[in-house]
LUMMIRO-205354 format. One record per residue: residue in three letters; x, y, z of N, C-alpha, C in turn. Coordinates in steps of 0.05 Angstrom, whole numbers, padded with zeros to 5 digits, always signed. Each point is the difference from the previous one (the first is absolute). Layout:
N
ALAXYZXYZXYZ;...
***
This chain:
360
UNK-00185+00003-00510+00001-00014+00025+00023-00021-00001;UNK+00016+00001+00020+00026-00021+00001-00007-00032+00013;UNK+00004-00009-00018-00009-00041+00011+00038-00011+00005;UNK-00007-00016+00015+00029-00015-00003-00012-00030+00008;UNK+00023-00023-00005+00012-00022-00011+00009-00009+00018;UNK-00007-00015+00016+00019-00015+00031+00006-00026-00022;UNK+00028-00007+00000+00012-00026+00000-00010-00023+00019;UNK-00001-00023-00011-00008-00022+00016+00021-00004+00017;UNK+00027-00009-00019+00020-00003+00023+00018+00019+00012;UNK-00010+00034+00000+00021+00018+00014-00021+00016-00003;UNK-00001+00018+00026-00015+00036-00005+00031+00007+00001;UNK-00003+00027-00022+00012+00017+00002-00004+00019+00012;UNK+00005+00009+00024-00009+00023+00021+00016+00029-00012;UNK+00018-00009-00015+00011+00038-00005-00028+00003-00031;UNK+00002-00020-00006-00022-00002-00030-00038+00014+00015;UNK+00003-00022+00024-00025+00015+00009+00001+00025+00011;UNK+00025+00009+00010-00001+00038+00010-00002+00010-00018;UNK+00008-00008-00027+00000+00018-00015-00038+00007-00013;UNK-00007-00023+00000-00034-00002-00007-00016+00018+00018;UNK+00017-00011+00020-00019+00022+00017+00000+00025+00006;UNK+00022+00012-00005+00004+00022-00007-00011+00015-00028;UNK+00008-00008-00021-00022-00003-00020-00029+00009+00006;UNK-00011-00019+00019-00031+00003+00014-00003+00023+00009;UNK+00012+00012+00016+00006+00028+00009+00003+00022-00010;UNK+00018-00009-00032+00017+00026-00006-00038+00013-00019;UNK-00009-00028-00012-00022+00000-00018-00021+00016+00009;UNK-00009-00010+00030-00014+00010+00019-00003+00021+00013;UNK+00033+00017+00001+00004+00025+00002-00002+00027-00016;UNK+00007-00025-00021-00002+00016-00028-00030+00016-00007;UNK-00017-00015+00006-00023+00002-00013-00015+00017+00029;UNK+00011+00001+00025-00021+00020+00024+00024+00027-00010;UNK+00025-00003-00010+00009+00032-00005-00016+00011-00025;UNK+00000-00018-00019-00025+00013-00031-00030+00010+00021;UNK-00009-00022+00013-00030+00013+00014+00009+00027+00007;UNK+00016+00006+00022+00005+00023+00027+00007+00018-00024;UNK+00009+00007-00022+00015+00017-00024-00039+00006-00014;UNK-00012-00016-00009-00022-00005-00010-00020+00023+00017;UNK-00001-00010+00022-00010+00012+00021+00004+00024+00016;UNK+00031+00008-00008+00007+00022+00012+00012-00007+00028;UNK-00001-00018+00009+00015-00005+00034+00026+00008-00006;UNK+00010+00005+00026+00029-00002+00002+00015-00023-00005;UNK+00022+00002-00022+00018-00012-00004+00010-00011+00014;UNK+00015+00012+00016+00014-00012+00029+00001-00023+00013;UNK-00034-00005+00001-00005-00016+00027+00011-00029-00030;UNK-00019-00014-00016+00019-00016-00012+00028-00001-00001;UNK+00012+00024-00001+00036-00011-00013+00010-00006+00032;UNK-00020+00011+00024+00009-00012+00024+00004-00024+00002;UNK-00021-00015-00010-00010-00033+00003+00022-00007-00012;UNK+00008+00010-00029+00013-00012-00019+00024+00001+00016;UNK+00015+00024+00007+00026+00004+00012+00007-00019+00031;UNK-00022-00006+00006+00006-00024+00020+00003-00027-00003;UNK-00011-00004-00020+00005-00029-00006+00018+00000-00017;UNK+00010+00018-00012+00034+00000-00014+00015-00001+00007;UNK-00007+00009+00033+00031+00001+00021+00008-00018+00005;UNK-00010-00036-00008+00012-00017+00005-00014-00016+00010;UNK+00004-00024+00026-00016-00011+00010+00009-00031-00010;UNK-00009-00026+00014+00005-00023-00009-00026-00003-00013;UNK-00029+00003-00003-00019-00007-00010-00004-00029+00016;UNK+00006-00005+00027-00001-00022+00014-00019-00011-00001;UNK-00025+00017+00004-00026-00011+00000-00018-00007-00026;UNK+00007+00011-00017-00007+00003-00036+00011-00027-00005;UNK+00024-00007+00005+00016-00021-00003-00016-00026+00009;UNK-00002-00003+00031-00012-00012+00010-00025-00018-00006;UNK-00020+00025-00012-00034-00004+00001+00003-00014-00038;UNK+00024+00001-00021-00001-00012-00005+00005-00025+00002;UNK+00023-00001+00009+00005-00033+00006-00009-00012+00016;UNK-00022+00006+00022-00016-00004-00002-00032-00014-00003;UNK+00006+00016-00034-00027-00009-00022+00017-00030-00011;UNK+00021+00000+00005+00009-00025-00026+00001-00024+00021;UNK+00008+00013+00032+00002-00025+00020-00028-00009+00003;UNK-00018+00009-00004-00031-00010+00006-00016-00013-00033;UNK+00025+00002-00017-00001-00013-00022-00012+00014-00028;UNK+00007+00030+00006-00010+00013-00024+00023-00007-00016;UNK-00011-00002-00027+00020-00003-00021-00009+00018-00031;UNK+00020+00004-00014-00008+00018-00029+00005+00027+00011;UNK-00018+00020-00020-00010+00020+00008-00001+00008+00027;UNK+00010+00027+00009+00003+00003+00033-00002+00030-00005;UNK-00021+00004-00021-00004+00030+00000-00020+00007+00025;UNK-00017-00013+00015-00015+00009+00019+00019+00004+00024;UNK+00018-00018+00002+00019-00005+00033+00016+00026+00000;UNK+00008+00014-00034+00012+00015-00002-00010+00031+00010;UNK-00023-00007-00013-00017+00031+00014-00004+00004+00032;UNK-00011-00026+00008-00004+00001+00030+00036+00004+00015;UNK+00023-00008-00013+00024-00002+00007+00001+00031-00001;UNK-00007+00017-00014+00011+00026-00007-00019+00021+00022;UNK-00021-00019-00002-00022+00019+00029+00016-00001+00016;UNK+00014-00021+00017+00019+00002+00017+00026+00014+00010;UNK+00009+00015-00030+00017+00008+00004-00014+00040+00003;UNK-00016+00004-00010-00013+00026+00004-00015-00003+00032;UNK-00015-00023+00004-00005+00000+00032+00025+00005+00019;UNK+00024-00015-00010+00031+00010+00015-00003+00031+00002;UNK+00009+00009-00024+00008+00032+00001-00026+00012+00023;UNK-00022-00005-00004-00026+00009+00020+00012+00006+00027;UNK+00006-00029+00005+00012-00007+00029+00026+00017+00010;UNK+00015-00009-00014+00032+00018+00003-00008+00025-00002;UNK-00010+00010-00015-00006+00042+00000-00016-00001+00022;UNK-00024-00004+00009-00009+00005+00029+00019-00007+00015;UNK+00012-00023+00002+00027-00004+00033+00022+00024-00004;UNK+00005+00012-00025+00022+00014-00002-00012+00023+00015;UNK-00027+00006-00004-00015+00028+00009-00002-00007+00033;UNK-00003-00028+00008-00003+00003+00027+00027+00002+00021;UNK+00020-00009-00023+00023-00002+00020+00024+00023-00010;UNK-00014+00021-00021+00013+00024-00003+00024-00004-00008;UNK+00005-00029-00011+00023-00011-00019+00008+00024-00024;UNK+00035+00004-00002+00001+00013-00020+00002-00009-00025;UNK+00010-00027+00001+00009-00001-00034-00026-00039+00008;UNK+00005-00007-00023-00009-00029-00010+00020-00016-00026;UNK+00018-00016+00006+00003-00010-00026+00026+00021-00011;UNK+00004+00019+00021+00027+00014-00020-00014+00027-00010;UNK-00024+00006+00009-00017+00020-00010-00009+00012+00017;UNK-00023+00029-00004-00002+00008+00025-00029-00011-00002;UNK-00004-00010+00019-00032+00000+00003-00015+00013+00002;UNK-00028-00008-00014-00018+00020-00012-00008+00015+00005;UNK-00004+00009+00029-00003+00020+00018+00015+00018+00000;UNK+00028-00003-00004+00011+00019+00001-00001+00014-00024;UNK+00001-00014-00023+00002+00008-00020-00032+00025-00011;UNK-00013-00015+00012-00029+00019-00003+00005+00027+00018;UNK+00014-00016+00020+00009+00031+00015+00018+00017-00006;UNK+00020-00004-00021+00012+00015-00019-00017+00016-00023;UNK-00017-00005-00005-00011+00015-00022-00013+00018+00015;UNK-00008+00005+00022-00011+00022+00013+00022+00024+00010;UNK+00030-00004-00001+00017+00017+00004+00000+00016+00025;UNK-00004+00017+00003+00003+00012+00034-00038+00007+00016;UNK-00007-00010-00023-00033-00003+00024+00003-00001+00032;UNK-00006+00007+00010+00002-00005+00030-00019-00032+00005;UNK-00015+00003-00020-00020-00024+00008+00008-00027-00024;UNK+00021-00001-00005+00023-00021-00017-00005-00022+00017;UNK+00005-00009+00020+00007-00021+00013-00019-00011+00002;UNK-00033+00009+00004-00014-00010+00003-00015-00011-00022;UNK-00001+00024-00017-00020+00001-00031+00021-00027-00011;UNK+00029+00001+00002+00011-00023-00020-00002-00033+00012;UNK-00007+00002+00024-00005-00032+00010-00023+00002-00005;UNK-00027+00011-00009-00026+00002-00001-00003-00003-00027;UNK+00015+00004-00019+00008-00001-00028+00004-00042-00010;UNK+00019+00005+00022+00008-00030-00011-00013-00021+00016;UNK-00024+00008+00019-00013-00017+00012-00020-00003-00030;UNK-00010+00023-00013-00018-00007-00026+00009-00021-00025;UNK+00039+00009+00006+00006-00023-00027-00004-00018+00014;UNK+00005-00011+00023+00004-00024+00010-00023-00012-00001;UNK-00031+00020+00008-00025-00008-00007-00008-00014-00029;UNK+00015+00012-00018-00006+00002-00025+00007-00032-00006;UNK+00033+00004+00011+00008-00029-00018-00015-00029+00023;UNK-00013+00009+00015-00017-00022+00010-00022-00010-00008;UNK-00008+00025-00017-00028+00002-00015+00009-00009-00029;UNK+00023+00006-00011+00007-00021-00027+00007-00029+00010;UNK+00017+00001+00023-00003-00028+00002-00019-00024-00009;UNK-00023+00015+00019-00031-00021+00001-00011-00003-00028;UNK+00002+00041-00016-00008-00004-00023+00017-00025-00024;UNK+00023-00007+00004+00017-00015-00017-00012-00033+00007;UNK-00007+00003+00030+00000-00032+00003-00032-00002-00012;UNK-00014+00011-00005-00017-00005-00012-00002+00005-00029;UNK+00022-00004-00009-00001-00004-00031+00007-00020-00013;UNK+00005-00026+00031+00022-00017-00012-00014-00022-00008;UNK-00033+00010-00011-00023-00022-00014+00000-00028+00006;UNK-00012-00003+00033+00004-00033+00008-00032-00005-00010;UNK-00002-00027+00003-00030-00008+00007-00003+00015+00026;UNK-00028-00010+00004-00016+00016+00032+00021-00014+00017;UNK+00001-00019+00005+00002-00014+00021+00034+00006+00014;UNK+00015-00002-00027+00035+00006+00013-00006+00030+00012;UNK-00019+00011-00024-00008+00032+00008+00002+00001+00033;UNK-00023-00011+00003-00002+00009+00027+00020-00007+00021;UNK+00007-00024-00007+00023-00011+00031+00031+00021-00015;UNK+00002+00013-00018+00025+00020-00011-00004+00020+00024;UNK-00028+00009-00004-00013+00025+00015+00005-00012+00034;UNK-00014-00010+00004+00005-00006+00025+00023-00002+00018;UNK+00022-00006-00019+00021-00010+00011+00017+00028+00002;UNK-00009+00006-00016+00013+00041-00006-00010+00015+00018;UNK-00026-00008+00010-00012+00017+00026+00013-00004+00022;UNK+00009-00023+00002+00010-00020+00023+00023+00021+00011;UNK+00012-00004-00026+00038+00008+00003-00011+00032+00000;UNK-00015+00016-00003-00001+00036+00004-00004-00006+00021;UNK-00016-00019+00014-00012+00010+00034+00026-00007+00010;UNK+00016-00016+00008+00018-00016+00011+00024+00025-00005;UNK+00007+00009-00020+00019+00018-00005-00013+00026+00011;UNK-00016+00004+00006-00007+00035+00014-00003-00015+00033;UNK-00004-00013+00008-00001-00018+00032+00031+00000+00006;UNK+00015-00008-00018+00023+00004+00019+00011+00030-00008;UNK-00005+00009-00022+00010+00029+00000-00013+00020+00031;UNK-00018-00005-00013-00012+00009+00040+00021-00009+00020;UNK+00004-00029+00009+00008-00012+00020+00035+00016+00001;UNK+00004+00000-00025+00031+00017+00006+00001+00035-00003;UNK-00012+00006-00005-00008+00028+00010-00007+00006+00020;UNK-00018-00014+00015-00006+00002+00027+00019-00005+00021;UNK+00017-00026-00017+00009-00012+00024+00037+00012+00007;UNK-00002+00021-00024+00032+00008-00005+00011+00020+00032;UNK+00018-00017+00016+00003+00010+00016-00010-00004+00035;UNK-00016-00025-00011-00006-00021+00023+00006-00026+00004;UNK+00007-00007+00018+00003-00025+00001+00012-00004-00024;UNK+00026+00013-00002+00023-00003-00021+00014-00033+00011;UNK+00002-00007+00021+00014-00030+00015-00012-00017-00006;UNK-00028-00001-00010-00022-00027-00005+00010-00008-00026;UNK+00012-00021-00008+00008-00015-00027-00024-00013-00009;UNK-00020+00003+00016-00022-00023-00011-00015+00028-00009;UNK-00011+00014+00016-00003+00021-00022-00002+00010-00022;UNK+00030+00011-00007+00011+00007-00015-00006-00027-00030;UNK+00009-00026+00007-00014-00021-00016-00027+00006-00015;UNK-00023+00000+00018-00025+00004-00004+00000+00026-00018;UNK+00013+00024+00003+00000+00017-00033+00013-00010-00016;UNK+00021-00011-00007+00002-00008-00008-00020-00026-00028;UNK-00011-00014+00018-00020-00019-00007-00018+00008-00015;UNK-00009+00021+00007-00027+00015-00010+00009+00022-00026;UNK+00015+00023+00008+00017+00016-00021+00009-00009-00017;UNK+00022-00026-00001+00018-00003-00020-00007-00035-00010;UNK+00004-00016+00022+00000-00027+00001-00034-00008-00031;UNK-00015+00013+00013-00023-00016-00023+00002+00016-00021;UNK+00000+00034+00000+00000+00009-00028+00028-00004-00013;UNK+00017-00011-00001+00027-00006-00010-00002-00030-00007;UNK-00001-00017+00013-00005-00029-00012-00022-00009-00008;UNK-00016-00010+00033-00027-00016+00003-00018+00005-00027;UNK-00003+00026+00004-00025+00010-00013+00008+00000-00035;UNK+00021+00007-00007+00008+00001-00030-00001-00029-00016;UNK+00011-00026+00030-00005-00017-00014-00018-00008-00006;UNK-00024+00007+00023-00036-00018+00003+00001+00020-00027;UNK-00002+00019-00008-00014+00014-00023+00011-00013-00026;UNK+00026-00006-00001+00000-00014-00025-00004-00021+00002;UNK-00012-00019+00019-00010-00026-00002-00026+00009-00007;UNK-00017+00018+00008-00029+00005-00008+00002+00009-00023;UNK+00015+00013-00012+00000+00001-00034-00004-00021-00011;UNK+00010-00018+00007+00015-00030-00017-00036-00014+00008;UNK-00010+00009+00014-00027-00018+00005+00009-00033+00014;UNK-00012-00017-00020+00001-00025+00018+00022-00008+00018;UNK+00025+00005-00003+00017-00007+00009+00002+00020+00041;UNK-00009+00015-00002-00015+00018+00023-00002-00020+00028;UNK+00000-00016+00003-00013-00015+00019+00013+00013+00027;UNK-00023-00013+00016+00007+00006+00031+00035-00012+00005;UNK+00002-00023+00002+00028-00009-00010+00022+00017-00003;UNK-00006+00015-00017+00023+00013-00025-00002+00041+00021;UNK-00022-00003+00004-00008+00023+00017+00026-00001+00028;UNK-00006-00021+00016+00007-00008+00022+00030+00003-00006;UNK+00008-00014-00018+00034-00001-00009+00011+00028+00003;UNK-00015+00016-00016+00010+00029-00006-00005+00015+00024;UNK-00016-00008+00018+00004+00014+00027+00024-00014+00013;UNK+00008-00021+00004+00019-00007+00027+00021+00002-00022;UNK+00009+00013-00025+00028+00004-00018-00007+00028-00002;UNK-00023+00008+00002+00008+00038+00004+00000+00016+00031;UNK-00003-00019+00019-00003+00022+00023+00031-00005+00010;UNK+00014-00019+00000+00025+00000+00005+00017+00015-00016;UNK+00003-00008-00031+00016+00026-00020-00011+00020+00010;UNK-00017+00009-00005-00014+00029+00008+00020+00009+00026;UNK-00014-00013+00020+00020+00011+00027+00038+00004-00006;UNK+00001-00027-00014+00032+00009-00008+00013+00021-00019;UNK-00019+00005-00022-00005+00023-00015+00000+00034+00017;UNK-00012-00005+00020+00001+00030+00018+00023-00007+00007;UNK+00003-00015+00025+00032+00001+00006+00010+00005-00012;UNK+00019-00017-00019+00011+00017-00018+00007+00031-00011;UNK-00029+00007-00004+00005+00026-00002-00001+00015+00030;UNK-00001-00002+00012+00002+00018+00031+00028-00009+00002;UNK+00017-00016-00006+00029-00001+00006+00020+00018-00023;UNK-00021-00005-00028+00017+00021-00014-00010+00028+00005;UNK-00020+00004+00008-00002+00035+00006+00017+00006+00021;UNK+00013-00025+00015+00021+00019+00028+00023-00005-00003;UNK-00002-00026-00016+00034-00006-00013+00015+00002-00025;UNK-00023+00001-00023+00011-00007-00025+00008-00026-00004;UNK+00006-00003-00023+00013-00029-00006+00028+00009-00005;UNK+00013-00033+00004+00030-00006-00002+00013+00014-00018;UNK-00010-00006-00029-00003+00009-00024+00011+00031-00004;UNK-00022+00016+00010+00003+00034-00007-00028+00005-00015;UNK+00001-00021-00005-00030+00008-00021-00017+00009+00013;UNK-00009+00008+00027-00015+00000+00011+00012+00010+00031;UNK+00001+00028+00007+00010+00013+00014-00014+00003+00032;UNK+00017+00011+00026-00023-00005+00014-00018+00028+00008;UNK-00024+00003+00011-00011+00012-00004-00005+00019+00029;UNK-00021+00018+00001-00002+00011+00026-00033+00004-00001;UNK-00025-00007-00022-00020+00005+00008-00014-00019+00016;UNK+00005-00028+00004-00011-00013+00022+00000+00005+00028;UNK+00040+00008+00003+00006+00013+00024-00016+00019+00013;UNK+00000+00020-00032-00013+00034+00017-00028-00001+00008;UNK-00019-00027-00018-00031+00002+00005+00004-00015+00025;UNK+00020-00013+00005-00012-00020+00021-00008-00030-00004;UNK-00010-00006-00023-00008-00014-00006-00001-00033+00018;UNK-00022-00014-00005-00006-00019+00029+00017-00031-00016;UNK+00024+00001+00005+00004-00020-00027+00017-00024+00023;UNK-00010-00025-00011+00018-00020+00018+00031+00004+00011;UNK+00007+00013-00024+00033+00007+00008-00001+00011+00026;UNK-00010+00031+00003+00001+00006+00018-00018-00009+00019;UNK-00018-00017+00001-00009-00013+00030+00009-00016+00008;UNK+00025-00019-00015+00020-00010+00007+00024+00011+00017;UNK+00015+00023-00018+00013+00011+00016-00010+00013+00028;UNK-00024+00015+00011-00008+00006+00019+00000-00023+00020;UNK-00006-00022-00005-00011-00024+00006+00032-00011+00014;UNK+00021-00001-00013+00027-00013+00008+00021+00029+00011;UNK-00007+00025-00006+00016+00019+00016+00004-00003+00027;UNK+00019+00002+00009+00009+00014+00020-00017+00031+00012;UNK+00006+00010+00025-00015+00018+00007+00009+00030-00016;UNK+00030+00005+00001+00013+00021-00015-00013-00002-00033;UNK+00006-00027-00019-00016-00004-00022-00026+00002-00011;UNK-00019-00007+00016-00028+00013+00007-00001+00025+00000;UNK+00010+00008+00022+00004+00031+00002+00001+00015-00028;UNK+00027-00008-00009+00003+00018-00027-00021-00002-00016;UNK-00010-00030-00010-00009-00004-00020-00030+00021+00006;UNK-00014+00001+00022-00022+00014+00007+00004+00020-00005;UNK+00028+00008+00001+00001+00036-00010+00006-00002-00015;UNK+00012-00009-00028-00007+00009-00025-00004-00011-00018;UNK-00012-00021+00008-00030-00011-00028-00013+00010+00015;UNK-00019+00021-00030-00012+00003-00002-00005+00034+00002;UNK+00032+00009-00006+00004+00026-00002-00005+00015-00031;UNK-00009+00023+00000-00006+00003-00027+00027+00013-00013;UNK+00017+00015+00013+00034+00005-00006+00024-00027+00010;UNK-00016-00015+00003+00029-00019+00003+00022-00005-00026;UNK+00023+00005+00004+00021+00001-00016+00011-00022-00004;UNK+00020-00004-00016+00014-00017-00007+00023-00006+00022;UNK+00003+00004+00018+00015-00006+00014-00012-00025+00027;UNK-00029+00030+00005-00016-00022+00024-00006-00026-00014;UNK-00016+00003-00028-00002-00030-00017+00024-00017+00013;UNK+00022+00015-00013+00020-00030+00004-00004-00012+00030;UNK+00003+00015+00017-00004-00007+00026-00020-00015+00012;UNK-00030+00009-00016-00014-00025-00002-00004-00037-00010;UNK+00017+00013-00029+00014-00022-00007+00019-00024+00011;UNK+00015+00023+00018+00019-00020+00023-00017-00013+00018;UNK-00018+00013+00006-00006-00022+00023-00025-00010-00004;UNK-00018-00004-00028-00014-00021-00017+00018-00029-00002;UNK+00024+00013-00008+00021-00015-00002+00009-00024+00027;UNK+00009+00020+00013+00009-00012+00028-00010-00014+00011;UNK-00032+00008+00005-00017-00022+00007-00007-00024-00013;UNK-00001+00001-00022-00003-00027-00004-00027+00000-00021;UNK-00007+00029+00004-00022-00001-00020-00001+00001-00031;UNK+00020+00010-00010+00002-00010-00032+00000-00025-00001;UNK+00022-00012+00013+00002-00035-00006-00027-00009+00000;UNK-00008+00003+00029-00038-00013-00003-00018+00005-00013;UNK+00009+00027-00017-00021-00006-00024+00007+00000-00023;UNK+00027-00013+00002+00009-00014-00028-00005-00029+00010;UNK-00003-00008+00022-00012-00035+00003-00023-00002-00005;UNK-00025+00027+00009-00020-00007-00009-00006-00004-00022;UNK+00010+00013-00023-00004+00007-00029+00007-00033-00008;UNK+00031-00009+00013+00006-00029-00009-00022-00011-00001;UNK-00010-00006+00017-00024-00015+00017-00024-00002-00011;UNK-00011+00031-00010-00023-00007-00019+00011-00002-00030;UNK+00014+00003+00002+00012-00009-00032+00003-00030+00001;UNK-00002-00014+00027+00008-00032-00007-00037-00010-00002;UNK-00015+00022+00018-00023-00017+00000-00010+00001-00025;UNK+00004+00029-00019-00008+00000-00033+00004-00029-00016;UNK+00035-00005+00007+00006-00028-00015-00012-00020+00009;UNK-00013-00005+00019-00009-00023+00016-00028+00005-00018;UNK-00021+00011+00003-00022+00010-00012+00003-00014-00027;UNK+00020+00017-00019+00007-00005-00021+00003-00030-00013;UNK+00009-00018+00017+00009-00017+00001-00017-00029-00002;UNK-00026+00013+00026-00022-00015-00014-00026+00003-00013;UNK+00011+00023-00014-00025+00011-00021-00011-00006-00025;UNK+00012-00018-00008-00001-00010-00024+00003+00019-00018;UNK+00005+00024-00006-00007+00012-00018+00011-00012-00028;UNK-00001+00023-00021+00006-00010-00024+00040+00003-00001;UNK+00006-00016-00018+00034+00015+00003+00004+00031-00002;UNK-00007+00003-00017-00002+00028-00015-00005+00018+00037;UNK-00025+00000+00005-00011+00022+00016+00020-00007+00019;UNK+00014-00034+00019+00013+00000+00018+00029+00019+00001;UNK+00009-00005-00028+00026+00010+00004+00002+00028-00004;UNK-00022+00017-00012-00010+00028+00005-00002+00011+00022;UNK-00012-00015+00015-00009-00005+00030+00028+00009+00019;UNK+00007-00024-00009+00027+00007+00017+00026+00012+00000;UNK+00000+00012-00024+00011+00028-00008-00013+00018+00011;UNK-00021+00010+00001-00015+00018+00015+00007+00002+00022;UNK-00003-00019+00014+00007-00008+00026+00032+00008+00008;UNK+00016+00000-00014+00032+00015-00004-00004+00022+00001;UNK-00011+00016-00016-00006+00030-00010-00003+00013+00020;UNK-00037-00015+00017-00010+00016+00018+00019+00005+00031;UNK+00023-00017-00003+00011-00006+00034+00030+00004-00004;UNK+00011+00001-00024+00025+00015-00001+00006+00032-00003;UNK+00028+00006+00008+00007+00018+00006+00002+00017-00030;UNK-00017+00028-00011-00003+00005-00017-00023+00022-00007;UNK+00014+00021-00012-00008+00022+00003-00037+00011-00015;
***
């Protein structure tokens, strides 16, 4: 079992990816010996494994530790670590069902797991279906190691329960807005307040809010309503700026290159402030277009760009690079009167860089 060492006066966050990964690799290790033991298919583990290799910031693993040290855990942070690593297998859960709902091809530079399950069936006629039905099971699976990991991470009863609770919290809240954007893909694409509200629910609490309340409930006393309250009004703003972000690099890429622009938000449609902005400030001709092709399942690289232009034109990139400013100032404001510890503040607000800059 992997324990790690938080510094009083510095976390090391590449020191804790690496722990937590560790937590994972240990944890993986030992359900591929069961499924071999047992005779299961191989597969469905090196799935789990092969997705969380593809990369990822470990934003939230990151987070739910620091956390445990801002609510004043100190020493030993082998519990924050396990519950940090449930988080990152609850991720993959989430991401492989959205990939299955939005018929995404790749994830991360990879193909997503769907497809990939739908490769091993070769010219089946019934491929398309049997392999999203496939990776709805991994995705089941790594939801079901998730819970199993966070319950290994040996609290007393009491963190026990408010760990649990707070984990139920963030599954209901993350399947409410997955609903709300599935349903809503393709309506009332113009409503920015909308579009917000999945936001809020989907990404906003399981990305910040919730990673931090959990490593404050590790840490026990330091837990307070107080410390609760903080980590809500410093995660629902990153959080929101955290999506942005990424809904501007799926249509633009970054400056950089690192990070190219994309066409599967375009082709799903997807209900994303960008575009209820641009709908919102088009012109009648610009409307026009944009209604015909977001949300095409062949749109090319050419219509993209053309979408691009007049995201552009309008005024809607800019506005949601003000918004992102904007909750990125209310994070520092938050931040500012939180007392936290040095250590967790200036973690804090590196994070707070990570989650709202341009970056692949």
């Amino acid at each position: 079992m992997t324990s790690g060492v938080v510094d009083a006066q510095a976390i090391d966050l590449r020191a804790v990816q690496r722990q937590v990964d560790a937590v994972l690799e240990d944890f993986l290790s030992e359900k591929a010996r069961a499924a071999a033991g047992r005779g299961h298919p191989p597969e469905v583990v090196q799935a789990v494994r092969d997705f969380l290799a593809a990369g990822g910031k470990r934003i939230r693993a990151l987070l739910c530790v620091v956390g445990w040290h801002a609510a004043g855990g100190d020493g030993q942070a082998t519990s924050a670590l396990r519950v940090a690593a449930s988080l990152e297998l609850f991720v993959a859960f989430a991401l492989i069902h959205d990939d299955i709902m939005d018929d995404s091809a790749s994830r991360r530079g990879r193909p997503a797991v769907h497809r990939v399950m739908r490769a091993r069936l070769g010219e089946d006629e019934r491929a398309d279906r049997l392999g999203a039905g496939g990776a709805l099971l991994v995705g089941n699976l790594a939801l079901m190691w998730a819970q199993e990991l966070l319950h290994t991470a040996r609290l007393e009863p009491e963190r026990h329960r408010l760990v649990h609770r707070l984990h139920d919290a963030m599954l209901e809240e993350v399947m409410y807005g997955q609903y709300l954007d599935v349903m809503g893909t393709g309506r009332g694409a113009d409503d920015v307040e909308a579009a917000l509200r999945i936001i809020r629910y989907k990404t906003a609490t399981a990305t910040i809010e919730r990673p931090l309340q959990l490593g404050a409930a590790v840490a026990g006393a330091g837990a307070s309503e107080d410390t609760m309250d903080v980590f809500t009004r410093l995660g629902l703003p990153l959080g929101e700026a955290f999506q942005l972000r990424d809904d501007l690099l799926d249509v633009f890429g970054s400056p950089d290159g690192a990070c190219g622009p994309g066409l599967s938000d375009l082709r799903e449609g997807k209900r994303t402030v960008l575009l209820a902005l641009g709908l919102q400030r088009a012109d009648q001709i610009q409307r026009e277009r944009l209604r015909h092709l977001v949300g095409r399942a062949d749109l090319g690289e050419s219509e993209a760009a053309e979408v691009r232009t007049i995201l552009q034109d309008t005024g809607a990139r800019e506005q949601t690079e003000r918004m992102i400013a904007s909750r990125y100032e209310q994070v520092l404001q938050v931040l500012d009167g939180a007392g936290f510890p040095q250590a967790a503040d200036r973690a804090l607000r590196g994070l707070a860089v990570t989650a709202t800059r341009y970056t692949s």
